[in-house]
N, CA, C and O atoms as CSV, one atom per row, in Angstrom:
chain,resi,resn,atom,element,x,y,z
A,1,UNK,N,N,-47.294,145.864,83.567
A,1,UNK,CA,C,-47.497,146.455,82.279
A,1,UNK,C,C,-46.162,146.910,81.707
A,1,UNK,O,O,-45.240,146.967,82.522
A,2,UNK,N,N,-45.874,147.275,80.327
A,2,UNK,CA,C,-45.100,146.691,79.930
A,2,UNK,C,C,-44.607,148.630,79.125
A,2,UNK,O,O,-45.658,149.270,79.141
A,3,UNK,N,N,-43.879,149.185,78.758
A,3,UNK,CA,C,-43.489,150.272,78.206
A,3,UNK,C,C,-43.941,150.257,76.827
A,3,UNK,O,O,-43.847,149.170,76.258
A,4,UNK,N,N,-44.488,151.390,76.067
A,4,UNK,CA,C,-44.520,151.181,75.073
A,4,UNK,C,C,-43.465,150.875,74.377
A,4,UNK,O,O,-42.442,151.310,74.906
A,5,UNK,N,N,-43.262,150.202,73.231
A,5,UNK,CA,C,-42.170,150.197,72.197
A,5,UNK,C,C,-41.929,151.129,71.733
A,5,UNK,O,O,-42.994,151.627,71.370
A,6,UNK,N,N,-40.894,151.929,71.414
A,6,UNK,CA,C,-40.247,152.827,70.793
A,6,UNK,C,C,-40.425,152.568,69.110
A,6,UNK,O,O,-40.056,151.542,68.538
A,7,UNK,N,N,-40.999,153.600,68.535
A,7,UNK,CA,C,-41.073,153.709,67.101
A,7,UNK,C,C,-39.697,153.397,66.662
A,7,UNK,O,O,-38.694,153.931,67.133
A,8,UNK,N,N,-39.713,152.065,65.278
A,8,UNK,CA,C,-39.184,151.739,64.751
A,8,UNK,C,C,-38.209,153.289,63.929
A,8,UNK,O,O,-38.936,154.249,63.672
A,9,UNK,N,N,-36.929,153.417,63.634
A,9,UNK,CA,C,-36.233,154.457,63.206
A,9,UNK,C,C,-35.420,153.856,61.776
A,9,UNK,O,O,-35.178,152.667,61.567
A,10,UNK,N,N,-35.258,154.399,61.348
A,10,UNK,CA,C,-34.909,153.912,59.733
A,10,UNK,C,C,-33.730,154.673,60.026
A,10,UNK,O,O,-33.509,155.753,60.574
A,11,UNK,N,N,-32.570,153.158,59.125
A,11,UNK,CA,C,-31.390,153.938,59.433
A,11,UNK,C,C,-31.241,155.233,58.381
A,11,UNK,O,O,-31.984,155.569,57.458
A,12,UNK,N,N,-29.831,155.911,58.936
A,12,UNK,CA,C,-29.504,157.145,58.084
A,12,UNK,C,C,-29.101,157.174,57.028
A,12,UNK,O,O,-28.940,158.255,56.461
A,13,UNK,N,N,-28.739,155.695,56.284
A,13,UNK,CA,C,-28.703,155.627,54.975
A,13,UNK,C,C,-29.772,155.707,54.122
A,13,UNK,O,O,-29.561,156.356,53.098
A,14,UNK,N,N,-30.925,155.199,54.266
A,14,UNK,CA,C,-32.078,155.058,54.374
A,14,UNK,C,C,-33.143,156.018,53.965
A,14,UNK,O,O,-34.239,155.857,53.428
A,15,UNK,N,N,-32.289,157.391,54.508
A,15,UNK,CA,C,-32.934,158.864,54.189
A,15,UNK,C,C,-32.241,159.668,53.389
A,15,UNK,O,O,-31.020,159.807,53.323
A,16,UNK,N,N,-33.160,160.238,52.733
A,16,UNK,CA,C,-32.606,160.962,51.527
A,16,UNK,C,C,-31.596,162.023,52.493
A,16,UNK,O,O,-31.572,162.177,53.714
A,17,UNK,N,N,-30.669,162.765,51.242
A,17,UNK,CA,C,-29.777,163.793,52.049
A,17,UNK,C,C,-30.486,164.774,52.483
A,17,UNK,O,O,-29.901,165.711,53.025
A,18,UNK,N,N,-31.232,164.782,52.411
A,18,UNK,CA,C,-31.854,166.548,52.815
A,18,UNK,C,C,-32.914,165.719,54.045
A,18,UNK,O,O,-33.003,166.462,55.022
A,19,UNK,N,N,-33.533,164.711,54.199
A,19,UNK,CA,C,-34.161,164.322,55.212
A,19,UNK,C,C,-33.158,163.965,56.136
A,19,UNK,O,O,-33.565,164.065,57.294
A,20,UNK,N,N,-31.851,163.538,56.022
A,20,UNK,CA,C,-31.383,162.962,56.940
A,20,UNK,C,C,-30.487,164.559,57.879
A,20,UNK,O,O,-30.211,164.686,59.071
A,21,UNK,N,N,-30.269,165.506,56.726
A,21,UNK,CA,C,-29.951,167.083,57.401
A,21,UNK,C,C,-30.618,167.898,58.233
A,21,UNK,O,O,-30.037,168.775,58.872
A,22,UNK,N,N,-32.109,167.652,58.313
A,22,UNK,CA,C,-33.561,168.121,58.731
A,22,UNK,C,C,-33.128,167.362,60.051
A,22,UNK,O,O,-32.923,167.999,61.085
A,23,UNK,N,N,-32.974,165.762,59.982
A,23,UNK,CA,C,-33.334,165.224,61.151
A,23,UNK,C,C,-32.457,165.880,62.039
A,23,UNK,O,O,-32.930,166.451,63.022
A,24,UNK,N,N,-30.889,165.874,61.765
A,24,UNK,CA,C,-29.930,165.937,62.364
A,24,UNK,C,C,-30.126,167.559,62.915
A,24,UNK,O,O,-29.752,167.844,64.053
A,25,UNK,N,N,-30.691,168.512,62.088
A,25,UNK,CA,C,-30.601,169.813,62.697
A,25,UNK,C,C,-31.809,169.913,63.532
A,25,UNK,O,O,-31.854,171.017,64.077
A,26,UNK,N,N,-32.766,169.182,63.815
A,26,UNK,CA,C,-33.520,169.267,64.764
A,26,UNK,C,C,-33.133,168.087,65.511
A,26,UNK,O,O,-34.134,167.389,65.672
A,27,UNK,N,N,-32.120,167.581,66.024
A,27,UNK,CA,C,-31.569,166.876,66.816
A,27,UNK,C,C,-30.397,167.757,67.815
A,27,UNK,O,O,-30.374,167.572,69.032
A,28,UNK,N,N,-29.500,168.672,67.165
A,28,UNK,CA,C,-29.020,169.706,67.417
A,28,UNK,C,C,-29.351,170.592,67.833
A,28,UNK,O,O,-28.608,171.189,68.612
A,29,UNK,N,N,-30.879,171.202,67.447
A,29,UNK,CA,C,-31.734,172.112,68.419
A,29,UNK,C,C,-32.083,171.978,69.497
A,29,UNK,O,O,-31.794,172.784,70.381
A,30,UNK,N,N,-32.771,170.951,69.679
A,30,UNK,CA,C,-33.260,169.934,70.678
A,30,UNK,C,C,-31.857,169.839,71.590
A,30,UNK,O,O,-31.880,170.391,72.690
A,31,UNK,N,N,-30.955,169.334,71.273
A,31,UNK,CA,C,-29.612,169.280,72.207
A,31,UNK,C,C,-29.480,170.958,72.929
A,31,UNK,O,O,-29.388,171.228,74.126
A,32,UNK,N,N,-29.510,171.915,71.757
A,32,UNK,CA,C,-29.418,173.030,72.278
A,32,UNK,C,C,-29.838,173.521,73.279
A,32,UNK,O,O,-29.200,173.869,74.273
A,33,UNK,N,N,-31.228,173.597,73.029
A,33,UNK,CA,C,-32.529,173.692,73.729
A,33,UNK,C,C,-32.440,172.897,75.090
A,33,UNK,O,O,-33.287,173.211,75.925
A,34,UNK,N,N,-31.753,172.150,75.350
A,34,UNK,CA,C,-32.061,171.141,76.857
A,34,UNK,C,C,-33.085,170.440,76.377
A,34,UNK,O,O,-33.578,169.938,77.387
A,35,UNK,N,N,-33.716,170.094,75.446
A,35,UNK,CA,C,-35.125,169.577,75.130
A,35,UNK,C,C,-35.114,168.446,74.430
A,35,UNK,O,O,-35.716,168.075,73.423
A,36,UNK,N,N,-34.035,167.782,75.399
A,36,UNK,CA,C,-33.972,166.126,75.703
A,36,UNK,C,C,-33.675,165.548,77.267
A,36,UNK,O,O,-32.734,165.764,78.031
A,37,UNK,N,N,-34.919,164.698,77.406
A,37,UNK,CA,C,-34.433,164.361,78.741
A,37,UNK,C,C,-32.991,163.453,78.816
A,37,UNK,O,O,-32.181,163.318,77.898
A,38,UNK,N,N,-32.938,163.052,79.760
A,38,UNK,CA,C,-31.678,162.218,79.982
A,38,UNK,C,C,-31.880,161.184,79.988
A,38,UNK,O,O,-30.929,160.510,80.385
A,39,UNK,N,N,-33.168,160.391,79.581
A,39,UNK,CA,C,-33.593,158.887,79.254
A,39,UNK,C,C,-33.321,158.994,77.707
A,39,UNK,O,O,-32.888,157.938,77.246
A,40,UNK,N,N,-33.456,159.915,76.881
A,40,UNK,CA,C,-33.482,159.618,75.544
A,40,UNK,C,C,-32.174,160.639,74.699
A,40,UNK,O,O,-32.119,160.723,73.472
A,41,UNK,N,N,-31.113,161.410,75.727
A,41,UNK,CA,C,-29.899,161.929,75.631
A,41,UNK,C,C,-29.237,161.078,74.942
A,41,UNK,O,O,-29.222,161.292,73.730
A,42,UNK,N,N,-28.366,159.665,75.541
A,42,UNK,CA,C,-27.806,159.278,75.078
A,42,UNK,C,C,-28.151,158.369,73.260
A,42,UNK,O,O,-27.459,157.971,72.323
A,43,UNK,N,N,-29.467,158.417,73.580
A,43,UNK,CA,C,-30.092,157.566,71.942
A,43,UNK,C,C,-30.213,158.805,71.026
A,43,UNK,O,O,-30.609,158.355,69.951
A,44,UNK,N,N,-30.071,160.119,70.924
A,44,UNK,CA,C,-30.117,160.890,70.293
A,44,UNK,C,C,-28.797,161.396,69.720
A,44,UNK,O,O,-28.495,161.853,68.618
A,45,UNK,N,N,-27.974,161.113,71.065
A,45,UNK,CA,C,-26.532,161.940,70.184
A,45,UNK,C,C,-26.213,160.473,69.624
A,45,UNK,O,O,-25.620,160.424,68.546
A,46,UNK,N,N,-26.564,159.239,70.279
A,46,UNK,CA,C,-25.573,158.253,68.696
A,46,UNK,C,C,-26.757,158.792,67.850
A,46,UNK,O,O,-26.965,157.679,67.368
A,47,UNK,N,N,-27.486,159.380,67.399
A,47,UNK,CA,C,-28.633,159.015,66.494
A,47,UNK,C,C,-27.993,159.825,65.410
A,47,UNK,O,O,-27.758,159.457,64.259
A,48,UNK,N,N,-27.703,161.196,66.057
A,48,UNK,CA,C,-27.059,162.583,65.164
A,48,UNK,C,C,-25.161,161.828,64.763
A,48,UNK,O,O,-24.505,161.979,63.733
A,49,UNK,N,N,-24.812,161.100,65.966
A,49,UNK,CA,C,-23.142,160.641,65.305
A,49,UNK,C,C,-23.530,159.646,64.036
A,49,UNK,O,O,-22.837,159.872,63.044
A,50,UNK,N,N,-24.572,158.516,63.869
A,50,UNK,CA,C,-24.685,157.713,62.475
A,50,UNK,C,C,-25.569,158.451,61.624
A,50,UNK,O,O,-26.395,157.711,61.090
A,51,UNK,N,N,-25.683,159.734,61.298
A,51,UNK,CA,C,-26.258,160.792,60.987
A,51,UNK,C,C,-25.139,161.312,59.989
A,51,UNK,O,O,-25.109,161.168,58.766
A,52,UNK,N,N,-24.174,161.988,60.862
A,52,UNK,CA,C,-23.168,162.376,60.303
A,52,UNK,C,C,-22.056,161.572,59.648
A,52,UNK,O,O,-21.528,162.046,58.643
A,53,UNK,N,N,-21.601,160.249,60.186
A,53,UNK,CA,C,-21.105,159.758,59.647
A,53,UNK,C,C,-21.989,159.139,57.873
A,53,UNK,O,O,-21.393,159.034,56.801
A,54,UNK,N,N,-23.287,158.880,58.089
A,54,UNK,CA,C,-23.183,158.341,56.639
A,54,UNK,C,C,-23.142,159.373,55.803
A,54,UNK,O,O,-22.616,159.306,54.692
A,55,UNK,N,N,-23.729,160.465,56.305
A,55,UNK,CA,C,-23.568,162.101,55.352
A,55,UNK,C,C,-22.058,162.418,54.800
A,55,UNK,O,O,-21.708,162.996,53.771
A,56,UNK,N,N,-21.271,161.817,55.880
A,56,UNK,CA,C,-19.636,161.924,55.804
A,56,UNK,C,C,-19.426,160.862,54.314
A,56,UNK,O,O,-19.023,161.051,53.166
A,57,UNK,N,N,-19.863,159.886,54.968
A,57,UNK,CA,C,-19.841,158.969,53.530
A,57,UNK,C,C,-20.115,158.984,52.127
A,57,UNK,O,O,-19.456,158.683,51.131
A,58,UNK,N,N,-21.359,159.453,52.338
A,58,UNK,CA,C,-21.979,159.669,51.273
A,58,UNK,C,C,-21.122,160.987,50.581
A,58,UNK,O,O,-20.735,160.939,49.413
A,59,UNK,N,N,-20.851,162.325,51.589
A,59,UNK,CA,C,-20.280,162.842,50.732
A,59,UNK,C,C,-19.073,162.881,49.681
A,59,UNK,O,O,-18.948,163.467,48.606
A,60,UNK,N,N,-18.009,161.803,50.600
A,60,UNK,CA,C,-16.653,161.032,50.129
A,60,UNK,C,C,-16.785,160.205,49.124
A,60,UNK,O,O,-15.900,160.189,48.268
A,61,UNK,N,N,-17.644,159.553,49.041
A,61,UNK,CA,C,-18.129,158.459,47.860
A,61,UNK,C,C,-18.604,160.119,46.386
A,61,UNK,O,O,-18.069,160.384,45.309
A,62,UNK,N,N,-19.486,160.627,46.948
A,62,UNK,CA,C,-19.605,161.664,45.706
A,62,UNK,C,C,-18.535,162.556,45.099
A,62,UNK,O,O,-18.156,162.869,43.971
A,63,UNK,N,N,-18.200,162.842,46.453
A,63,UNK,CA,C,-16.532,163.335,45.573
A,63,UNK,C,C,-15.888,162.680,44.829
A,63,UNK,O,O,-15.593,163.167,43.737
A,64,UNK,N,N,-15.585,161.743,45.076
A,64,UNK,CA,C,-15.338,160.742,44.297
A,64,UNK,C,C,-15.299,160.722,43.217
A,64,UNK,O,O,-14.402,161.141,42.486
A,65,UNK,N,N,-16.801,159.960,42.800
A,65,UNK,CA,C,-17.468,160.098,41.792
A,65,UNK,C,C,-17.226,161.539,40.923
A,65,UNK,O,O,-16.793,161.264,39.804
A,66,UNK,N,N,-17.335,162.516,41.064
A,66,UNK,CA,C,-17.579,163.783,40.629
A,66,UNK,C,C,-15.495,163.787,40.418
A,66,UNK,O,O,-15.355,163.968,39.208
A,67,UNK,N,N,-14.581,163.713,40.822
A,67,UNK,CA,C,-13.061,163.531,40.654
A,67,UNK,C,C,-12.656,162.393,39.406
A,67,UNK,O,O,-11.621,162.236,38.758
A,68,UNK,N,N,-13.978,161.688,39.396
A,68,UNK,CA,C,-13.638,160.626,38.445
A,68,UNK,C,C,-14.225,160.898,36.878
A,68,UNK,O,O,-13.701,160.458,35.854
A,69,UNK,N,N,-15.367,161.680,36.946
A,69,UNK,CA,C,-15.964,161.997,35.627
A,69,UNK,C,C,-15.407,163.450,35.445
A,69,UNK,O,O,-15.749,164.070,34.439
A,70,UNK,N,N,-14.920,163.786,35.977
A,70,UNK,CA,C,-14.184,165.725,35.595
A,70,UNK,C,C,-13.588,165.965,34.497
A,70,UNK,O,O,-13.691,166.899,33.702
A,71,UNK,N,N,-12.593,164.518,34.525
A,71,UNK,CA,C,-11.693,164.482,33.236
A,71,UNK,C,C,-12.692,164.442,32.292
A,71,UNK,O,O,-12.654,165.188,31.314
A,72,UNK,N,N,-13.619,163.621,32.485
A,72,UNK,CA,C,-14.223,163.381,31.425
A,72,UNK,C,C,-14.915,164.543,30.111
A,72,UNK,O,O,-14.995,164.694,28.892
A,73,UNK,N,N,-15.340,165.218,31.559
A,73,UNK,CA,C,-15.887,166.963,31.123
A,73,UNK,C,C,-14.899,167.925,30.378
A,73,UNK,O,O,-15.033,168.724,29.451
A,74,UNK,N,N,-13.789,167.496,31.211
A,74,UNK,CA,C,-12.187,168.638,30.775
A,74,UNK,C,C,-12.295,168.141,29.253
A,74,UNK,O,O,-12.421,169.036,28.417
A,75,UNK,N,N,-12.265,167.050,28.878
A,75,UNK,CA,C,-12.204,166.568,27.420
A,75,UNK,C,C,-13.266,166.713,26.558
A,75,UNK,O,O,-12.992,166.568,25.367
A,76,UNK,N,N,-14.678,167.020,26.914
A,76,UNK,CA,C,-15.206,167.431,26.019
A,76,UNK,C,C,-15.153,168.825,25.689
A,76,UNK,O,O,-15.286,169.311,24.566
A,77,UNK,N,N,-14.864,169.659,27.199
A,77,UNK,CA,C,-14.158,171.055,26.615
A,77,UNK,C,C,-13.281,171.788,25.677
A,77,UNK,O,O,-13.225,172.824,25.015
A,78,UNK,N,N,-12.592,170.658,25.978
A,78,UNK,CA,C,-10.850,170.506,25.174
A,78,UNK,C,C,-11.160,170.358,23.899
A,78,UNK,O,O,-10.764,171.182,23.074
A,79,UNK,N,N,-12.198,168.879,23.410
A,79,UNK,CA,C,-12.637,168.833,22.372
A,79,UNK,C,C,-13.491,169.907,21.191
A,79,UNK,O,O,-13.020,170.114,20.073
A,80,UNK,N,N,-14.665,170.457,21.618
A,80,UNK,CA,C,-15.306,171.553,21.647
A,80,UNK,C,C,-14.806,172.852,21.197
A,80,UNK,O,O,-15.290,173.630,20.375
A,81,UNK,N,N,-13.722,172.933,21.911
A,81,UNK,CA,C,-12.834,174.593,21.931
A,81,UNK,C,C,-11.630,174.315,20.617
A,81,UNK,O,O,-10.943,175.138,20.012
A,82,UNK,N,N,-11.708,172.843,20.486
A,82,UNK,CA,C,-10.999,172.676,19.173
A,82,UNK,C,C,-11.564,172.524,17.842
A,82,UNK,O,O,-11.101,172.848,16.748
A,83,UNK,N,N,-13.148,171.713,18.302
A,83,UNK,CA,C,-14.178,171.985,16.895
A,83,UNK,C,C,-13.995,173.520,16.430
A,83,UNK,O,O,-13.659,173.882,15.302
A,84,UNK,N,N,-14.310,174.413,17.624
A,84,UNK,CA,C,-14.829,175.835,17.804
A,84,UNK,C,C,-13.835,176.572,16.585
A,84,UNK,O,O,-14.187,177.435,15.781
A,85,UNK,N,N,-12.235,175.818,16.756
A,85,UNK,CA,C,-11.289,176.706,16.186
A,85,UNK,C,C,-11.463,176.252,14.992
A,85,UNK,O,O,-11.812,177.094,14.165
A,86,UNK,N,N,-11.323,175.121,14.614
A,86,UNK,CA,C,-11.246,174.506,13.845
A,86,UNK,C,C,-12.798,175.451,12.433
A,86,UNK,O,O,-12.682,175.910,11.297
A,87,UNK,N,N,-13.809,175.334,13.233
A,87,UNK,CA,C,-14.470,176.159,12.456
A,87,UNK,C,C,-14.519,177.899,12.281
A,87,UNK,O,O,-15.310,178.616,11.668
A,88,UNK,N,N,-13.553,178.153,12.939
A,88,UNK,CA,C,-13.390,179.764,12.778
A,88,UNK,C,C,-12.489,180.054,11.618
A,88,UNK,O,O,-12.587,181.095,10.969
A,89,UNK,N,N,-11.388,178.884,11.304
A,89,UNK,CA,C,-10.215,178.715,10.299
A,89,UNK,C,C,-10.751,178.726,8.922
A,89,UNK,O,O,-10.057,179.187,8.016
A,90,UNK,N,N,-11.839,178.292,8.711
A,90,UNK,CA,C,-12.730,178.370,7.521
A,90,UNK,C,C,-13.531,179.301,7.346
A,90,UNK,O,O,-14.247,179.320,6.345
Protein backbone atom coordinates (compact mmCIF):
# COMPACT_ATOMS: atom_id res chain seq x y z
CA UNK A 1 0.00 0.00 0.00
CA UNK A 2 1.03 3.01 -1.09
CA UNK A 3 1.31 6.64 1.18
CA UNK A 4 -1.11 9.02 0.77
CA UNK A 5 -0.25 11.89 -1.63
CA UNK A 6 0.55 14.99 -0.11
CA UNK A 7 -1.95 17.88 -0.80
CA UNK A 8 -1.15 19.71 -3.80
CA UNK A 9 0.49 23.42 -2.39
CA UNK A 10 0.13 26.49 -4.53
CA UNK A 11 3.11 28.32 -5.06
CA UNK A 12 3.84 31.62 -3.00
CA UNK A 13 3.29 33.74 -5.79
CA UNK A 14 0.08 32.44 -6.15
CA UNK A 15 -1.13 33.86 -2.72
CA UNK A 16 -2.26 36.99 -2.03
CA UNK A 17 0.20 39.09 0.39
CA UNK A 18 -1.56 38.76 3.44
CA UNK A 19 -2.29 34.88 2.75
CA UNK A 20 1.09 34.19 1.94
CA UNK A 21 2.16 36.27 5.65
CA UNK A 22 -0.53 34.06 7.59
CA UNK A 23 1.06 31.02 6.01
CA UNK A 24 4.55 31.91 6.76
CA UNK A 25 3.72 33.04 10.45
CA UNK A 26 2.14 29.87 11.20
CA UNK A 27 5.03 28.11 9.71
CA UNK A 28 7.28 30.02 12.19
CA UNK A 29 5.10 29.07 15.10
CA UNK A 30 5.00 25.67 14.31
CA UNK A 31 8.98 25.83 13.93
CA UNK A 32 8.82 27.50 17.30
CA UNK A 33 6.66 25.25 18.89
CA UNK A 34 8.75 21.92 17.89
CA UNK A 35 5.41 21.20 16.12
CA UNK A 36 7.03 19.77 13.14
CA UNK A 37 8.18 16.43 12.92
CA UNK A 38 11.39 15.77 11.20
CA UNK A 39 9.70 14.02 8.14
CA UNK A 40 8.03 17.29 7.19
CA UNK A 41 11.02 19.84 8.86
CA UNK A 42 12.88 20.06 6.00
CA UNK A 43 9.59 20.73 3.40
CA UNK A 44 8.49 23.45 5.67
CA UNK A 45 11.51 25.60 6.12
CA UNK A 46 12.05 25.59 2.07
CA UNK A 47 8.26 26.26 2.18
CA UNK A 48 8.70 29.56 4.61
CA UNK A 49 12.42 30.37 2.46
CA UNK A 50 10.05 30.61 -1.19
CA UNK A 51 7.68 32.40 1.11
CA UNK A 52 9.94 35.01 1.86
CA UNK A 53 11.73 35.31 -1.01
CA UNK A 54 8.66 36.11 -3.32
CA UNK A 55 7.36 38.58 -0.46
CA UNK A 56 11.07 39.91 -0.90
CA UNK A 57 10.14 40.31 -4.50
CA UNK A 58 7.15 41.41 -4.58
CA UNK A 59 8.09 43.98 -2.18
CA UNK A 60 11.21 45.29 -4.50
CA UNK A 61 9.12 45.28 -7.60
CA UNK A 62 6.52 47.69 -5.47
CA UNK A 63 9.01 49.90 -4.41
CA UNK A 64 9.74 50.31 -7.42
CA UNK A 65 6.78 51.02 -8.81
CA UNK A 66 5.79 53.48 -6.00
CA UNK A 67 9.82 55.39 -6.76
CA UNK A 68 8.59 55.59 -10.24
CA UNK A 69 5.12 57.33 -9.94
CA UNK A 70 6.31 59.78 -6.84
CA UNK A 71 7.56 62.20 -9.26
CA UNK A 72 4.61 62.00 -10.72
CA UNK A 73 2.64 63.04 -7.44
CA UNK A 74 5.59 65.71 -6.54
CA UNK A 75 4.25 67.42 -9.83
CA UNK A 76 0.88 67.53 -9.30
CA UNK A 77 1.72 69.12 -5.93
CA UNK A 78 4.04 71.49 -7.44
CA UNK A 79 1.35 72.14 -9.92
CA UNK A 80 -1.61 72.69 -7.47
CA UNK A 81 0.41 74.90 -4.93
CA UNK A 82 0.96 77.05 -8.05
CA UNK A 83 -2.82 77.09 -9.26
CA UNK A 84 -3.36 77.76 -5.35
CA UNK A 85 -1.05 81.00 -5.70
CA UNK A 86 -1.86 81.89 -8.67
CA UNK A 87 -5.51 82.24 -7.40
CA UNK A 88 -4.77 84.04 -4.17
CA UNK A 89 -2.98 86.95 -6.55
CA UNK A 90 -6.44 87.83 -7.75
Amino acid sequence: MSANPEPAVSPASALSYQDAVSELEAIVSDLDEGAVDVDTLSKQFQRAIDIVEDLDARITKTKAQVEKLAPRLDAIGSSAAVSGAEEEAF
